[in-house]
SEFIPA-935807 format. One record per atom (N, C-alpha, C, O): residue in three letters; x, y, z. Coordinates in steps of 0.1 Angstrom, whole numbers, padded with zeros to 4 digits, always signed. Example, Ala and Ser with C-alpha at 12.3 -4.5 7.8 and 13.67 -1.06 7.14 Angstrom:
2
Ala+0132-0057+0078Ala+0123-0045+0078Ala+0132-0033+0078Ala+0142-0033+0085Ser+0128-0022+0071Ser+0137-0011+0071Ser+0129+0000+0079Ser+0134+0011+0080
This chain:
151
Unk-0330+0457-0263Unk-0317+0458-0257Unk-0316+0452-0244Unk-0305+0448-0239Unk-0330+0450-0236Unk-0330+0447-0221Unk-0332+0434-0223Unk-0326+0428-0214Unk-0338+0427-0231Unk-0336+0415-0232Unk-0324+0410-0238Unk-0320+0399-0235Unk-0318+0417-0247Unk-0303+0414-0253Unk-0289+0409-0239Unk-0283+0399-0237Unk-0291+0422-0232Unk-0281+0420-0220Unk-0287+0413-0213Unk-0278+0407-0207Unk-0300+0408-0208Unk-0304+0399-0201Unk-0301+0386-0204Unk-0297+0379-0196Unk-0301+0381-0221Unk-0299+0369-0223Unk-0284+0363-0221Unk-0281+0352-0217Unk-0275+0376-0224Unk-0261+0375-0224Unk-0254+0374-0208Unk-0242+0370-0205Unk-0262+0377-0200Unk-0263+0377-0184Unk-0263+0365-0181Unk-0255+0359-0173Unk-0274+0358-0187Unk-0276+0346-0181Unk-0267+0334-0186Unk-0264+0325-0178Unk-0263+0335-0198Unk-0250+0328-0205Unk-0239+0331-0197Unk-0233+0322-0191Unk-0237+0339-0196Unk-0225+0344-0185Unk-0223+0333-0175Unk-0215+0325-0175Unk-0235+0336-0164Unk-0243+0329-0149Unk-0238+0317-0155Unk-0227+0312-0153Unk-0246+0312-0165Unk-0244+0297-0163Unk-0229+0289-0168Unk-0226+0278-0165Unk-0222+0298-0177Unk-0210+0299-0183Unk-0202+0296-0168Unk-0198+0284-0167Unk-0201+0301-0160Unk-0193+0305-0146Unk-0199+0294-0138Unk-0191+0286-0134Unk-0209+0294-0135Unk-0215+0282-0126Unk-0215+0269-0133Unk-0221+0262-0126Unk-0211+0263-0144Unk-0203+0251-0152Unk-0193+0253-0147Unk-0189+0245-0138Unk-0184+0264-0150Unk-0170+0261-0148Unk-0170+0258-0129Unk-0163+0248-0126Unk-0173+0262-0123Unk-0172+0261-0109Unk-0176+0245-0102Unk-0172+0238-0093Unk-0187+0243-0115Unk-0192+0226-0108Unk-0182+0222-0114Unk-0185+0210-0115Unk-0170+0223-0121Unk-0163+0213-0127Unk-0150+0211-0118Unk-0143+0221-0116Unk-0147+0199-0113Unk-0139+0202-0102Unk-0121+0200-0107Unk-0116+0193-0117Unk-0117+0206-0099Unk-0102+0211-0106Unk-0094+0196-0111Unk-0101+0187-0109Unk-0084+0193-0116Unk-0079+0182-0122Unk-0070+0178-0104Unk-0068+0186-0095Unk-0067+0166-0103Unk-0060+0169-0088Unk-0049+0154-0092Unk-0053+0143-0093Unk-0040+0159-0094Unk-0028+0151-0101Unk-0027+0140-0095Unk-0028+0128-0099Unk-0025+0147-0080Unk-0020+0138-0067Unk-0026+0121-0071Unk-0020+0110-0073Unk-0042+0128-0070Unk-0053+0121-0064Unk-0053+0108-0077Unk-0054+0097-0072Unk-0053+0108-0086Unk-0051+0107-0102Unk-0037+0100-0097Unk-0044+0092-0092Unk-0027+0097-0094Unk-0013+0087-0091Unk-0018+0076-0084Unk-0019+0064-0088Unk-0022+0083-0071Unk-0025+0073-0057Unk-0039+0060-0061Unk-0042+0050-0056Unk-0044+0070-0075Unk-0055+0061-0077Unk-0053+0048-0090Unk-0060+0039-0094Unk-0035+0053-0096Unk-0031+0047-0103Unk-0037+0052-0117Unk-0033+0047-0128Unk-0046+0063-0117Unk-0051+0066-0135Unk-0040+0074-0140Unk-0032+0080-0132Unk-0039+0073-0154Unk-0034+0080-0163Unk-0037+0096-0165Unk-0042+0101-0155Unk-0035+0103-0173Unk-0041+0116-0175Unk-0051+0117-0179Unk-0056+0128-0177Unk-0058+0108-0186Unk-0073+0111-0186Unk-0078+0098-0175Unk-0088+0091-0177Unk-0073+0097-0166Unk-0079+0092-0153Unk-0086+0076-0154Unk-0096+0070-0150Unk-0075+0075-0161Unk-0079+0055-0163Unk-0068+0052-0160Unk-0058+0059-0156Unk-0071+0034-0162Unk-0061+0025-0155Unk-0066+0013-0159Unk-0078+0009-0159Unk-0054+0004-0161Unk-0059-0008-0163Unk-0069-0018-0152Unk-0066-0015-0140Unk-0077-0027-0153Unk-0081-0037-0148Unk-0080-0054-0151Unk-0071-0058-0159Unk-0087-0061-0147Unk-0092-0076-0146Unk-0102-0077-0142Unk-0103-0076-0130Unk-0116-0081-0150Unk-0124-0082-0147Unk-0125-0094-0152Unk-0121-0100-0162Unk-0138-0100-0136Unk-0136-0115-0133Unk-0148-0118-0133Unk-0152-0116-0121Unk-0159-0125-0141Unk-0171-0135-0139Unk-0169-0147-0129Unk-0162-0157-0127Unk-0176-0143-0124Unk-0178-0157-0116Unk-0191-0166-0124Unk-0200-0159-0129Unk-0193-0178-0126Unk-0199-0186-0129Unk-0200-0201-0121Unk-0191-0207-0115Unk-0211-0206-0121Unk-0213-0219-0111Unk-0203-0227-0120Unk-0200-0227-0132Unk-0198-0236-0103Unk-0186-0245-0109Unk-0191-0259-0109Unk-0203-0261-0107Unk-0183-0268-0112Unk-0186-0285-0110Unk-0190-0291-0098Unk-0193-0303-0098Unk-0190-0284-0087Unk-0195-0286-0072Unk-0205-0282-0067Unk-0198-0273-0062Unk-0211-0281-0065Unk-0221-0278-0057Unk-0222-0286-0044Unk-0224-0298-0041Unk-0218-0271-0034Unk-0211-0276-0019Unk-0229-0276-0012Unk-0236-0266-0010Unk-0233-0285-0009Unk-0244-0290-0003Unk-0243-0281+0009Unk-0233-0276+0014Unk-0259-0280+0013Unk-0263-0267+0020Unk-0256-0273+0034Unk-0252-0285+0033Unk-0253-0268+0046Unk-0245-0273+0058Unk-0236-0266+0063Unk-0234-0255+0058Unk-0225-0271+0077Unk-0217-0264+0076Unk-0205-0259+0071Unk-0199-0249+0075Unk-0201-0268+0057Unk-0192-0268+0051Unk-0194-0254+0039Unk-0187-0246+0035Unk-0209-0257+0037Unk-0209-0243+0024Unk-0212-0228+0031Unk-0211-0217+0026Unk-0216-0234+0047Unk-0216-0213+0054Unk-0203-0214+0063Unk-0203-0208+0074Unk-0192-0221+0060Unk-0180-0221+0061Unk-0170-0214+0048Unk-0160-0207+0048Unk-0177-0220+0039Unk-0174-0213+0022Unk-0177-0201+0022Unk-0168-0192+0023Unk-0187-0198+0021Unk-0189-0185+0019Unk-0184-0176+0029Unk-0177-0167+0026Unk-0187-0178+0044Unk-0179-0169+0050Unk-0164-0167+0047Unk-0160-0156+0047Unk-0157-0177+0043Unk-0142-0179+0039Unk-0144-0166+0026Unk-0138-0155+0025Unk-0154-0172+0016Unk-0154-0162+0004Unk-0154-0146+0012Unk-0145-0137+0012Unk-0163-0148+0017Unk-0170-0128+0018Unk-0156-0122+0028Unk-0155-0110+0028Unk-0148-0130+0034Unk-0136-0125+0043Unk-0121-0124+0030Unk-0113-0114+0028Unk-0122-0137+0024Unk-0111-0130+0013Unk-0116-0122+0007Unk-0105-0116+0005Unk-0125-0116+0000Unk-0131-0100-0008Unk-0130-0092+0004Unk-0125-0082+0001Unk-0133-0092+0018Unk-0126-0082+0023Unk-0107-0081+0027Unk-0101-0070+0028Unk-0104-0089+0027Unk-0087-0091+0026Unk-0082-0084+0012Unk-0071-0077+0013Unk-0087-0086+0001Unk-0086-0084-0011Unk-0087-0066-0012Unk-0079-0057-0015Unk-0098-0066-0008Unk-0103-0050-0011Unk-0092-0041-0003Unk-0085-0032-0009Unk-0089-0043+0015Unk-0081-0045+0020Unk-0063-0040+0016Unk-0057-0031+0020Unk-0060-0052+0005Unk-0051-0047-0003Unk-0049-0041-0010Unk-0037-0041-0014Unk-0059-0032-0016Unk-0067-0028-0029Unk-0058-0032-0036Unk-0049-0026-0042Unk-0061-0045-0036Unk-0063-0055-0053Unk-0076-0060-0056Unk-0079-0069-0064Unk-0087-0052-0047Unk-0098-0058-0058Unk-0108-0045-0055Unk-0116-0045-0045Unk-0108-0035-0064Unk-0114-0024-0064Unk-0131-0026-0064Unk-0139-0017-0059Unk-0136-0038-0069Unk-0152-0041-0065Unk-0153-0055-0067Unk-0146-0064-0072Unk-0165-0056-0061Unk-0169-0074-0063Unk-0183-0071-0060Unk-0186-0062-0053Unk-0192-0080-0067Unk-0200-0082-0060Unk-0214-0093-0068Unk-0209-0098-0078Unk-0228-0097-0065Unk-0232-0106-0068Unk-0240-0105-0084Unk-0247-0095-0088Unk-0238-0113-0090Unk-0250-0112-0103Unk-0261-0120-0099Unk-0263-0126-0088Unk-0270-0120-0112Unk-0285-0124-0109Unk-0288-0140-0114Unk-0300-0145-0114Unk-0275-0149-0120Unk-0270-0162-0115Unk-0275-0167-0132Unk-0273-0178-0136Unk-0282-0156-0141Unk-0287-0158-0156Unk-0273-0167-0165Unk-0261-0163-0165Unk-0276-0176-0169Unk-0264-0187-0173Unk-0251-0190-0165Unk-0239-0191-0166Unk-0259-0192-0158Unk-0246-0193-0144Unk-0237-0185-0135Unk-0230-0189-0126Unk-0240-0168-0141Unk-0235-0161-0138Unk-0236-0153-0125Unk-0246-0145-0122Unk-0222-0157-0113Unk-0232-0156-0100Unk-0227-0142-0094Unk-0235-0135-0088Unk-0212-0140-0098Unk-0202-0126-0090Unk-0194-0120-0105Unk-0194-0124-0117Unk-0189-0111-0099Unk-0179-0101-0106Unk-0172-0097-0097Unk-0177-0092-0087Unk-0155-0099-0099Unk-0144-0090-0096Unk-0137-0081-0100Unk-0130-0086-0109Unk-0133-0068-0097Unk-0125-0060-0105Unk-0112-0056-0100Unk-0109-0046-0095Unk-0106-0063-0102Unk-0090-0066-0096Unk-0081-0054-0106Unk-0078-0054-0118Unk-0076-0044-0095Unk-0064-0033-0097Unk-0050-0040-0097Unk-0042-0038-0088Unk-0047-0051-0112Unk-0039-0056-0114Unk-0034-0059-0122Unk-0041-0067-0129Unk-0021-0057-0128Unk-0016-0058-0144Unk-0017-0066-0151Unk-0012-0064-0162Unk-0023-0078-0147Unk-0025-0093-0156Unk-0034-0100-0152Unk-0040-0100-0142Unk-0036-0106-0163Unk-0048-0120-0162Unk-0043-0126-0145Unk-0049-0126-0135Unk-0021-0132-0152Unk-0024-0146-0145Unk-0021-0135-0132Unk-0017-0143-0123Unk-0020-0123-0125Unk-0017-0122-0111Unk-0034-0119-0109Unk-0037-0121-0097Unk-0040-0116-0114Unk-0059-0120-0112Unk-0062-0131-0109Unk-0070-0134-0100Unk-0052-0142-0117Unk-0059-0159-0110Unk-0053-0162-0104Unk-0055-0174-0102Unk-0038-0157-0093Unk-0035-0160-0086Unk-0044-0156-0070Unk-0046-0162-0059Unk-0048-0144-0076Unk-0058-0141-0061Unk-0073-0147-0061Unk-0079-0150-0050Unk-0078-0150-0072Unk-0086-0157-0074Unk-0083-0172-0068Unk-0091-0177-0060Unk-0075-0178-0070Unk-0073-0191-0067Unk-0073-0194-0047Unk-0075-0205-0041Unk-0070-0183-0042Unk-0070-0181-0027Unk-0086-0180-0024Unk-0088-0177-0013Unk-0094-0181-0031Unk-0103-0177-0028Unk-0117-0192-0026Unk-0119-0199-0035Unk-0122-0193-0016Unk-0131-0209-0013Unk-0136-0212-0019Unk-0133-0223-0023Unk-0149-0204-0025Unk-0152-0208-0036Unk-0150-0211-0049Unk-0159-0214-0056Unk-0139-0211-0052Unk-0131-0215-0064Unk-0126-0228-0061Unk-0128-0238-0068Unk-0115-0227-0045Unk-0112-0238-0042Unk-0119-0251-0040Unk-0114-0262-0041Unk-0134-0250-0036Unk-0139-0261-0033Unk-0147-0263-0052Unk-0155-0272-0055Unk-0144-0254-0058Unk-0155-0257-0072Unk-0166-0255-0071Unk-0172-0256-0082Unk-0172-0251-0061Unk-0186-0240-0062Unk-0187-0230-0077Unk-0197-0230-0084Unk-0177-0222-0080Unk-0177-0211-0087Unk-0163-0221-0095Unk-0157-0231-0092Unk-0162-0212-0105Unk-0154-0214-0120Unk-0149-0198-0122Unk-0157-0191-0116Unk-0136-0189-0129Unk-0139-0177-0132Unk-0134-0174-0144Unk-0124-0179-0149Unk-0141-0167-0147Unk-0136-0165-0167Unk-0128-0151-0164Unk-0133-0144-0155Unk-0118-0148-0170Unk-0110-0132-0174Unk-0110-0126-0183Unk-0109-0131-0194Unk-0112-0112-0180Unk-0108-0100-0192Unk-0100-0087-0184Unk-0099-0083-0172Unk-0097-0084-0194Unk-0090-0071-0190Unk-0099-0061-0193Unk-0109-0064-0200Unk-0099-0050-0188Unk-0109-0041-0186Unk-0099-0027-0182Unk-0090-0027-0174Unk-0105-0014-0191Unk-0097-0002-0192Unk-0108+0006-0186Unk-0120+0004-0190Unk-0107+0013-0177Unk-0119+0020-0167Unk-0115+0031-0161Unk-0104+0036-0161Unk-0123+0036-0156Unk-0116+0052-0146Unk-0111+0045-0135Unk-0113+0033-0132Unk-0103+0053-0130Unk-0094+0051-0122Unk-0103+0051-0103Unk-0100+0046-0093Unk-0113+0060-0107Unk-0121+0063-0097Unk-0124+0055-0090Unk-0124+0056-0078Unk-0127+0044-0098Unk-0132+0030-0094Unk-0127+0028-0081Unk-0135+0028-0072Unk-0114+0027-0079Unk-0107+0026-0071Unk-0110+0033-0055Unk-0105+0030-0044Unk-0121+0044-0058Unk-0123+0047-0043Unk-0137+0040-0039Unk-0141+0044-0028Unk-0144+0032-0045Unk-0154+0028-0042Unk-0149+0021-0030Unk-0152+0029-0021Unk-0144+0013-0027Unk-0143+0006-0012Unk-0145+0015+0000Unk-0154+0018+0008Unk-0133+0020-0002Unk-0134+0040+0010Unk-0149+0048+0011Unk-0152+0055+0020Unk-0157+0046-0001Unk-0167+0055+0000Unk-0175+0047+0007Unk-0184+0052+0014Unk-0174+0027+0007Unk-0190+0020+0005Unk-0188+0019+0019Unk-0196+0013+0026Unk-0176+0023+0024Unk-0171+0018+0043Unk-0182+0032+0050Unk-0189+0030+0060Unk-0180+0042+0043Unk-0187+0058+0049Unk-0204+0057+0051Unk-0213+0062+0059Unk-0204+0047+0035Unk-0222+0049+0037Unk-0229+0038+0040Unk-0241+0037+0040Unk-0217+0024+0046Unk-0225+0014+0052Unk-0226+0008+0065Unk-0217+0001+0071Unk-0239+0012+0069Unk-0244+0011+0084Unk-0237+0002+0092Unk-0233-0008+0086Unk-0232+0003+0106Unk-0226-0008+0110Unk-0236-0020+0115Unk-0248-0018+0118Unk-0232-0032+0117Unk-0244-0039+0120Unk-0245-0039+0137Unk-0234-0038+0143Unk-0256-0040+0142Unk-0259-0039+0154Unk-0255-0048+0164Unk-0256-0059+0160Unk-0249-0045+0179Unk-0242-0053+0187Unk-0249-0059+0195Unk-0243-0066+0203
């Protein structure tokens, strides 16, 4: 019997301590983030791939890149591009964008502002992509947990 109500105790405990780590639904938070009711949202997701150029090492290509790495922050900025960041370059595949935006062509319009593209370094292929909405606070969280650089 003392093991009966013990077992049923501890079902209980952990019954109640689930429900407590499950955090409440927050409607608000779920609008502002643009998800639906099960907390998605459309995307555009963007490969980057090596383009027809190759901008020779100098000051024109750490002119490029800085141009690149300032429009991904301009972008994020607007939040129209909820992440970006580098691949491991396997068939040419160098970056990924995930653009909080209802279409291919308003994805390659922001793409196209972008240096690397403009000078032909990079090329980018599109898909649409259906994802949590969450996504969307990664910029806000990666500003909290990344060091500032030293003066």
């Amino acid at each position: 019997m003392k093991a009966t109500l013990a077992a049923i105790l501890l079902v209980m405990l952990a019954s109640s301590a689930q429900a407590q780590a499950t955090p409440a639904y927050d409607a608000e938070l779920a609008k502002s983030l643009g998800g639906n009711e099960n907390g998605m949202r459309k995307y555009v997701f963007v490969v980057l791939r090596t383009g027809p150029n190759k901008v020779p090492a100098g000051q024109e290509r750490t002119e490029m890149f800085a141009g690149h790495m300032a429009n991904i922050q301009r972008l994020a900025n607007e939040r129209k591009l909820a992440y970006a960041g580098p691949l491991d370059g396997v068939d040419g595949a160098r970056g990924i964008f995930i653009f909080a935006v209802d279409s291919i062509d308003e994805a390659r319009a922001l793409v196209a502002t972008d240096p690397v593209i403009i000078k032909g370094e990079m090329v980018a292929e599109y898909h649409t992509h259906f994802g949590s909405a969450g996504l969307m606070m990664v910029n806000q969280v990666h500003s909290q947990i990344m060091k500032p650089a030293a003066k």
